[in-house]
PDB file as gemmi writes it, atoms N, CA and C in Angstrom:
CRYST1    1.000    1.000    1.000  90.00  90.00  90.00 P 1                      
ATOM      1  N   UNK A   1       0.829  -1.189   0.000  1.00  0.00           N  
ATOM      2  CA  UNK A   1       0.000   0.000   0.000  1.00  0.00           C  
ATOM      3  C   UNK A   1       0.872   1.250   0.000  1.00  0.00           C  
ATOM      4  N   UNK A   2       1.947   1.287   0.649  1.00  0.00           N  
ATOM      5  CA  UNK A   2       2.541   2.398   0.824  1.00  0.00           C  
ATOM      6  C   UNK A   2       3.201   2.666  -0.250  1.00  0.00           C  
ATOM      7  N   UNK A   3       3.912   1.768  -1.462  1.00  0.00           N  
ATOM      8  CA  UNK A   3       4.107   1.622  -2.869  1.00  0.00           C  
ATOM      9  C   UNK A   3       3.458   2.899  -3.535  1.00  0.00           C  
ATOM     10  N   UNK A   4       1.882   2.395  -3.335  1.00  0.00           N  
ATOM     11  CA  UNK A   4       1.007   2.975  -4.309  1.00  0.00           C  
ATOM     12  C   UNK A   4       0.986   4.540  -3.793  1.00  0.00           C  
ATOM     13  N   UNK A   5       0.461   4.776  -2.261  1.00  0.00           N  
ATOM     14  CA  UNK A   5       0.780   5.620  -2.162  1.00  0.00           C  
ATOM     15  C   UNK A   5       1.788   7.092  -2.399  1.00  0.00           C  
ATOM     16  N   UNK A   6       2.641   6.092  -2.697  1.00  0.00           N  
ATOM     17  CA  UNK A   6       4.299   7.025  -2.759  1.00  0.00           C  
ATOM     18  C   UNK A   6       4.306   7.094  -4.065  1.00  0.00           C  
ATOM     19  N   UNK A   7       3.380   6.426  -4.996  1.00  0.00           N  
ATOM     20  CA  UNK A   7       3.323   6.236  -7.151  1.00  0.00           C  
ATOM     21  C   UNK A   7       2.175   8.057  -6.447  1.00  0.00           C  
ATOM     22  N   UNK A   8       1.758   7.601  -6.134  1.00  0.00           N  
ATOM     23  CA  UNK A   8       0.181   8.921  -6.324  1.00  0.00           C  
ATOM     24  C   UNK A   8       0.708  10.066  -5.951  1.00  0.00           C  
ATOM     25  N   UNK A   9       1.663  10.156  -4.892  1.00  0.00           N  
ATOM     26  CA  UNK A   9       2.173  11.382  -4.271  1.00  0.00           C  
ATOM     27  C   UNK A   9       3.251  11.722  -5.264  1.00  0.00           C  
ATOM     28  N   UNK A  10       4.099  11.025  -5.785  1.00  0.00           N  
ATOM     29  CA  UNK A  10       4.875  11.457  -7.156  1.00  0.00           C  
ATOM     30  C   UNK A  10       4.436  12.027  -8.344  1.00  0.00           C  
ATOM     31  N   UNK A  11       3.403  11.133  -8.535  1.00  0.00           N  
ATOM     32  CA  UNK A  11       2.683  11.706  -9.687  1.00  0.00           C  
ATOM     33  C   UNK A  11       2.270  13.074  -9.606  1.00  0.00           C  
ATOM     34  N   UNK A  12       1.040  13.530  -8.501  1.00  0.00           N  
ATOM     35  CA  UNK A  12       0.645  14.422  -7.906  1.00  0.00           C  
ATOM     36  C   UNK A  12       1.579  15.457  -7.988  1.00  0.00           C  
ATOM     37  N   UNK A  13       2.898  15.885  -7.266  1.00  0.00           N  
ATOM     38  CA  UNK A  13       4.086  16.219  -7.743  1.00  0.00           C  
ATOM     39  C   UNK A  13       4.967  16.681  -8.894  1.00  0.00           C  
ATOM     40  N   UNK A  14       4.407  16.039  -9.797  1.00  0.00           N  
ATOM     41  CA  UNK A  14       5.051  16.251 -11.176  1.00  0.00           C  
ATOM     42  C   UNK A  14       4.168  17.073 -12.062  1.00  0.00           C  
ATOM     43  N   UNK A  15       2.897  16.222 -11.796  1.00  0.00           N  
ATOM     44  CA  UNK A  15       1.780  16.692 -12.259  1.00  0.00           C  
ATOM     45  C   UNK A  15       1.565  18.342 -12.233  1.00  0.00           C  
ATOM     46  N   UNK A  16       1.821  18.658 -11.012  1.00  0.00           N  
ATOM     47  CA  UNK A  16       2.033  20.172  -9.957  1.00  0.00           C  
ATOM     48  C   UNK A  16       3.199  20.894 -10.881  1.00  0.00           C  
ATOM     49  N   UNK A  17       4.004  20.368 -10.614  1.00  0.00           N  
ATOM     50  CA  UNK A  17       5.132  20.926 -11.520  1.00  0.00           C  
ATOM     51  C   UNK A  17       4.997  21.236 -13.009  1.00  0.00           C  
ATOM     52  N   UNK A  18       4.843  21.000 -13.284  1.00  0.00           N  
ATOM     53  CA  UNK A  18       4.339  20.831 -14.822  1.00  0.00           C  
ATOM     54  C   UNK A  18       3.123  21.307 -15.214  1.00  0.00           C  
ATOM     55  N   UNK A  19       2.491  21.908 -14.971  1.00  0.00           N  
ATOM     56  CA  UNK A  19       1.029  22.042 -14.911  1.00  0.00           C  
ATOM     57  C   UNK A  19       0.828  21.384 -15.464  1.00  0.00           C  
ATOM     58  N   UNK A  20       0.568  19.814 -15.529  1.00  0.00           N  
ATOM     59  CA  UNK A  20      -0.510  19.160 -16.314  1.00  0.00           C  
ATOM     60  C   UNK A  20      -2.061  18.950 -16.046  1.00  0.00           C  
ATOM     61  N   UNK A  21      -2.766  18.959 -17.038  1.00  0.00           N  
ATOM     62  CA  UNK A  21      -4.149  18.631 -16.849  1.00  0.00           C  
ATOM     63  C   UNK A  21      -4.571  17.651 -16.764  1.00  0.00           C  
ATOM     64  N   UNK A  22      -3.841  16.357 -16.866  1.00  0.00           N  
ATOM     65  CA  UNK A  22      -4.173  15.266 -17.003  1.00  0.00           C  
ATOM     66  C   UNK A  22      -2.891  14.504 -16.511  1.00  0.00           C  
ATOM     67  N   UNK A  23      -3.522  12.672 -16.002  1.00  0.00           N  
ATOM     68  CA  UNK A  23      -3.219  12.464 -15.327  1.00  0.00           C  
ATOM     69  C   UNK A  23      -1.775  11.823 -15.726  1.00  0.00           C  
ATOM     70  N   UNK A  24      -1.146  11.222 -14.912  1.00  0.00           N  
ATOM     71  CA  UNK A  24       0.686  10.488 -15.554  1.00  0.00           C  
ATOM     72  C   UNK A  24       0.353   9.073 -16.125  1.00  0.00           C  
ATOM     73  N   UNK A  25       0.520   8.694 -16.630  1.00  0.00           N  
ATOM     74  CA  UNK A  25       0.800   7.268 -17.205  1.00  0.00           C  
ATOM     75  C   UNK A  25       2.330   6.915 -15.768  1.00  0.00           C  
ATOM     76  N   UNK A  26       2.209   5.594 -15.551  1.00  0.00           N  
ATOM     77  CA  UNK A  26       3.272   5.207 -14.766  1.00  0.00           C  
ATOM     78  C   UNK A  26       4.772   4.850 -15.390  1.00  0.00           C  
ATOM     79  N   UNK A  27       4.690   4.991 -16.956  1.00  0.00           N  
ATOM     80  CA  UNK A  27       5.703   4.866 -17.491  1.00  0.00           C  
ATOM     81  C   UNK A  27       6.432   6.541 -17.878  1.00  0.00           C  
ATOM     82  N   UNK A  28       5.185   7.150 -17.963  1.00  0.00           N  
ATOM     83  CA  UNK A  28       5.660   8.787 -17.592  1.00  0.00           C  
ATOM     84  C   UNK A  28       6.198   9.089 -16.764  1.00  0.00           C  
ATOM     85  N   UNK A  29       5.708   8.450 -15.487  1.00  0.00           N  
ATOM     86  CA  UNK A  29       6.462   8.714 -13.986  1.00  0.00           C  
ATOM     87  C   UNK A  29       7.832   8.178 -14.023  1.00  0.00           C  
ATOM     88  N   UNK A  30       7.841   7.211 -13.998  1.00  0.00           N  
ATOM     89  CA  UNK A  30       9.182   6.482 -13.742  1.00  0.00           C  
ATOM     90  C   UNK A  30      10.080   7.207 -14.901  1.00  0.00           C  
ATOM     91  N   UNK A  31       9.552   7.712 -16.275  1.00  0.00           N  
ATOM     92  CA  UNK A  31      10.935   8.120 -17.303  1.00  0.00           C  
ATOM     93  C   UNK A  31      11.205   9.574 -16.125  1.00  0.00           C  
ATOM     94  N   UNK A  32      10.446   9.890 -15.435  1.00  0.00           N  
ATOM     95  CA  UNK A  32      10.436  11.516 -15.229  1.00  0.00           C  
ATOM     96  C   UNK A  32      11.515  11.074 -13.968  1.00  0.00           C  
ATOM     97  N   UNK A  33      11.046  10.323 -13.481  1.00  0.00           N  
ATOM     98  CA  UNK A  33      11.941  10.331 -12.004  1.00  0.00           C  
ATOM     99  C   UNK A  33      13.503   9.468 -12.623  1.00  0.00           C  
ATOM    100  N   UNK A  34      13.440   8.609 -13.595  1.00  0.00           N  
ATOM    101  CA  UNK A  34      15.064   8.143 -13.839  1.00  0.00           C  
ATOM    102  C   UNK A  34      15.693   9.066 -14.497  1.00  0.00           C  
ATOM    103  N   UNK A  35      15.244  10.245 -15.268  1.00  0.00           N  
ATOM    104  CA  UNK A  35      15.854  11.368 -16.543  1.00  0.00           C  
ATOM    105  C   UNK A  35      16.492  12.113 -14.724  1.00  0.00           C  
ATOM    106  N   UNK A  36      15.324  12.661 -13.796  1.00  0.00           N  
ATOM    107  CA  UNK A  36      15.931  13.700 -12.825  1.00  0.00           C  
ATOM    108  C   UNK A  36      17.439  12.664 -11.691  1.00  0.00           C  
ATOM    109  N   UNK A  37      17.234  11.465 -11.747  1.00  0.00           N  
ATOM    110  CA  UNK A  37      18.088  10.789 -10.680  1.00  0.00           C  
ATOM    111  C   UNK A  37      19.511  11.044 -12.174  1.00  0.00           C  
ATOM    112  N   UNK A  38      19.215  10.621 -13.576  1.00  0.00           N  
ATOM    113  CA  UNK A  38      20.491  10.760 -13.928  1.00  0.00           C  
ATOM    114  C   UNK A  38      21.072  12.261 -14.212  1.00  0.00           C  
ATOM    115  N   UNK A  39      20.532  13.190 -14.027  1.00  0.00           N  
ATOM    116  CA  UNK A  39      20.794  14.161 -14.100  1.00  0.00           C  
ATOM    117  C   UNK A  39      21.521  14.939 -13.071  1.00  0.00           C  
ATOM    118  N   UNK A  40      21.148  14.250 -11.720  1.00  0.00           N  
ATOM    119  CA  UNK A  40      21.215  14.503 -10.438  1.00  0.00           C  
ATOM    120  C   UNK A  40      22.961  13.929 -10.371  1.00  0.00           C  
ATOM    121  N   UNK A  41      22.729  12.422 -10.843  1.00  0.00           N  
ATOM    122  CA  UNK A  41      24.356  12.536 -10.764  1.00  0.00           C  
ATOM    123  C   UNK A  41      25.362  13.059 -11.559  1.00  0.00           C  
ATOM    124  N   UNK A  42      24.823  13.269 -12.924  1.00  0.00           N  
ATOM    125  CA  UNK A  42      25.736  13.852 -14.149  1.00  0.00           C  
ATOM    126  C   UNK A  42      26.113  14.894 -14.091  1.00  0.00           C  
ATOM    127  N   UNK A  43      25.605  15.702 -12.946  1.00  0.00           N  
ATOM    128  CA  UNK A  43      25.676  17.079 -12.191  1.00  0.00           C  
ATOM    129  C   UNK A  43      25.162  18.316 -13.351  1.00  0.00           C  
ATOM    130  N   UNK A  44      24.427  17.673 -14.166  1.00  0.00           N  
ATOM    131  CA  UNK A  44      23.482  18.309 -15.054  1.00  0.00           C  
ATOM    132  C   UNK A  44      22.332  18.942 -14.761  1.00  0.00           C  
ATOM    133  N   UNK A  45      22.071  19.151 -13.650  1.00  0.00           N  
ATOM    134  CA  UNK A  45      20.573  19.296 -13.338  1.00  0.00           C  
ATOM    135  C   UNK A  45      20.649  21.033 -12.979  1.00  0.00           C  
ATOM    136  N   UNK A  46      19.270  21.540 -13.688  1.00  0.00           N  
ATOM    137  CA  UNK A  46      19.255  23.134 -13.844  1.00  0.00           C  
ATOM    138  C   UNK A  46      18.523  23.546 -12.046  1.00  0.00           C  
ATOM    139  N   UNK A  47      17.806  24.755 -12.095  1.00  0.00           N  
ATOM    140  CA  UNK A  47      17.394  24.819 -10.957  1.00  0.00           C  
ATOM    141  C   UNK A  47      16.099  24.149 -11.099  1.00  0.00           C  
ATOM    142  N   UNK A  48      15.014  24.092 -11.538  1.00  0.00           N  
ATOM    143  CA  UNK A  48      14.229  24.051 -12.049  1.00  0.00           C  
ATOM    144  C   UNK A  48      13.664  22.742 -11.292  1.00  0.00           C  
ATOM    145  N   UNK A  49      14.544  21.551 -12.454  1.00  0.00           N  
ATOM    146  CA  UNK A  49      14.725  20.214 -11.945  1.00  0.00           C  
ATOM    147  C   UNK A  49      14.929  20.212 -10.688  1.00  0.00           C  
ATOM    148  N   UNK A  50      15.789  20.411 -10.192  1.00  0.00           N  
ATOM    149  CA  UNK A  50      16.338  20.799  -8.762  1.00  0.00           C  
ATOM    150  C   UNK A  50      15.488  21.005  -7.926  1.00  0.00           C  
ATOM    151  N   UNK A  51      14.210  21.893  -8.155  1.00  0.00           N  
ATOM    152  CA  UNK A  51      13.429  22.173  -7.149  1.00  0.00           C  
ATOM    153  C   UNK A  51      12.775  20.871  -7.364  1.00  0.00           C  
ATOM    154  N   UNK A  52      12.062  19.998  -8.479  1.00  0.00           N  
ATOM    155  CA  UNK A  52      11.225  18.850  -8.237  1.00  0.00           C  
ATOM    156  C   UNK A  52      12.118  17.824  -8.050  1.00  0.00           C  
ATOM    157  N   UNK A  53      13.035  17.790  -8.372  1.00  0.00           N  
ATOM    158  CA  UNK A  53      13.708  16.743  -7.750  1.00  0.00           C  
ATOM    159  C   UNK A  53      13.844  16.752  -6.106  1.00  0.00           C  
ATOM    160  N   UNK A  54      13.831  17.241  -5.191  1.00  0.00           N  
ATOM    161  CA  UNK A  54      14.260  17.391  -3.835  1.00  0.00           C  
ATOM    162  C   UNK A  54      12.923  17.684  -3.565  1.00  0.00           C  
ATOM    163  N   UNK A  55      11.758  17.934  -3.806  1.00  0.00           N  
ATOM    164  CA  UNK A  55      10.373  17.758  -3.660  1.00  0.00           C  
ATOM    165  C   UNK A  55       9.961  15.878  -4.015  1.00  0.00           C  
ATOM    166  N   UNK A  56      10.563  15.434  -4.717  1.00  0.00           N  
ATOM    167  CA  UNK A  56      10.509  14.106  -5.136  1.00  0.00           C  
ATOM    168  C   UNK A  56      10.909  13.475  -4.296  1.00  0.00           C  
ATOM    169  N   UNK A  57      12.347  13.811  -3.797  1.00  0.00           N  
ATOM    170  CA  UNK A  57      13.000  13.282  -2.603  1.00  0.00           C  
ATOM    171  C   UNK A  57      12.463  13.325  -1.376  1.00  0.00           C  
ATOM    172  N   UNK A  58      11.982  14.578  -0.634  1.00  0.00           N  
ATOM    173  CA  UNK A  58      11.089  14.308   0.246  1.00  0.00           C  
ATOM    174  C   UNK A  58       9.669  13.797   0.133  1.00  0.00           C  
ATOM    175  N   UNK A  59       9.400  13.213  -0.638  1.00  0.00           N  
ATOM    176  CA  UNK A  59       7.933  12.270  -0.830  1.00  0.00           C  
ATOM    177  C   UNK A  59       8.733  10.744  -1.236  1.00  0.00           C  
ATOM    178  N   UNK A  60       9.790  10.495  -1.273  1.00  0.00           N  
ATOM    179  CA  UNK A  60      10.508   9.408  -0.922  1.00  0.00           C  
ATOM    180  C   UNK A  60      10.816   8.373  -2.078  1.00  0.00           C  
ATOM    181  N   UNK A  61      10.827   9.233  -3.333  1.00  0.00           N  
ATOM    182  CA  UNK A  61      10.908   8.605  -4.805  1.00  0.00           C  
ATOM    183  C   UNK A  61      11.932   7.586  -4.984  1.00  0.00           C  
ATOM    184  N   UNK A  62      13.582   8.383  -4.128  1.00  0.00           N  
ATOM    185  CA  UNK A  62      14.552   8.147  -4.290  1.00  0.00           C  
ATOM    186  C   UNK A  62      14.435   6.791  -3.503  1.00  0.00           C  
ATOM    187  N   UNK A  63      14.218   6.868  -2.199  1.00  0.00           N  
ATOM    188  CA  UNK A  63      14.284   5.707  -1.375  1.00  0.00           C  
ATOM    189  C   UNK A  63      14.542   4.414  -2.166  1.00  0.00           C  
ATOM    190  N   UNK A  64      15.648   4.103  -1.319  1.00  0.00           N  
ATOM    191  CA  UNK A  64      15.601   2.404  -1.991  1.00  0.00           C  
ATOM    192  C   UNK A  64      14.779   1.444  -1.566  1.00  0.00           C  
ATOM    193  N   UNK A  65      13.923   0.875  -1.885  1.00  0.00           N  
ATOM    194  CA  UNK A  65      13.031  -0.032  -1.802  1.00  0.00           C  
ATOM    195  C   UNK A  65      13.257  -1.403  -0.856  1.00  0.00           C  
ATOM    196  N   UNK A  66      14.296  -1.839  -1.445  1.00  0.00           N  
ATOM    197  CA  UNK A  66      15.433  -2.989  -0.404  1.00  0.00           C  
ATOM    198  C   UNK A  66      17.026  -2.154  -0.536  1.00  0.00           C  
ATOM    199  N   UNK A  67      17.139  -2.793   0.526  1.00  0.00           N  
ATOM    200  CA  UNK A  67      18.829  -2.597   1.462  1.00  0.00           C  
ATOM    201  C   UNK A  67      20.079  -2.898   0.012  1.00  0.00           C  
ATOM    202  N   UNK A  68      20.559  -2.031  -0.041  1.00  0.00           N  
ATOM    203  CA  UNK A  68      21.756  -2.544  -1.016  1.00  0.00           C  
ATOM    204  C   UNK A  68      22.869  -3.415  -0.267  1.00  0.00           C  
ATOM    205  N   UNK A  69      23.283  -4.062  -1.316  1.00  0.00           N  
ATOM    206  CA  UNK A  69      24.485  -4.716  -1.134  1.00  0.00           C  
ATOM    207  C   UNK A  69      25.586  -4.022  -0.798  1.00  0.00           C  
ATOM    208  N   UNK A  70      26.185  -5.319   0.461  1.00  0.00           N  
ATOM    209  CA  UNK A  70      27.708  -4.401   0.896  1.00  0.00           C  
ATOM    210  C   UNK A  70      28.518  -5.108   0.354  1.00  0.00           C  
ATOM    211  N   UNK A  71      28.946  -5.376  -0.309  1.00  0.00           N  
ATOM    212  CA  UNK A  71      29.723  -6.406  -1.455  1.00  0.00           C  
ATOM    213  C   UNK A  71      30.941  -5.314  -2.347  1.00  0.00           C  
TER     214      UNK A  71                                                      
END                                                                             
């Protein structure tokens, strides 16, 4: 549940950002949130991005889902 939750609050989010009128496709979401994470490291990212990205981050986009490997 909390999955879905955290898909709706992203969306919601982007949606905001963007003024869209309509709603995200989940393959919209996810290109929107992997384009801002690679951007984030390519140290490409304008202000813009910047502000929804760290709005993304605190609604917990980034979060890793499971524990990474210490390997």
């Amino acid at each position: 549940m909390h999955a879905i939750q955290l898909t709706d609050e992203c969306k919601r989010i982007i949606q905001d950002h963007y003024g869209l009128n309509r709603p995200l496709t989940r393959s919209e979401l996810v290109a929107e949130v992997r384009r801002l994470a690679r951007k984030w490291r390519d140290g490409s990212i304008d202000y813009r991005a910047e502000h929804l990205y760290f709005r993304l981050d605190l609604a917990g986009a980034f979060s890793a889902a499971t524990p990474k490997s210490t390997r």
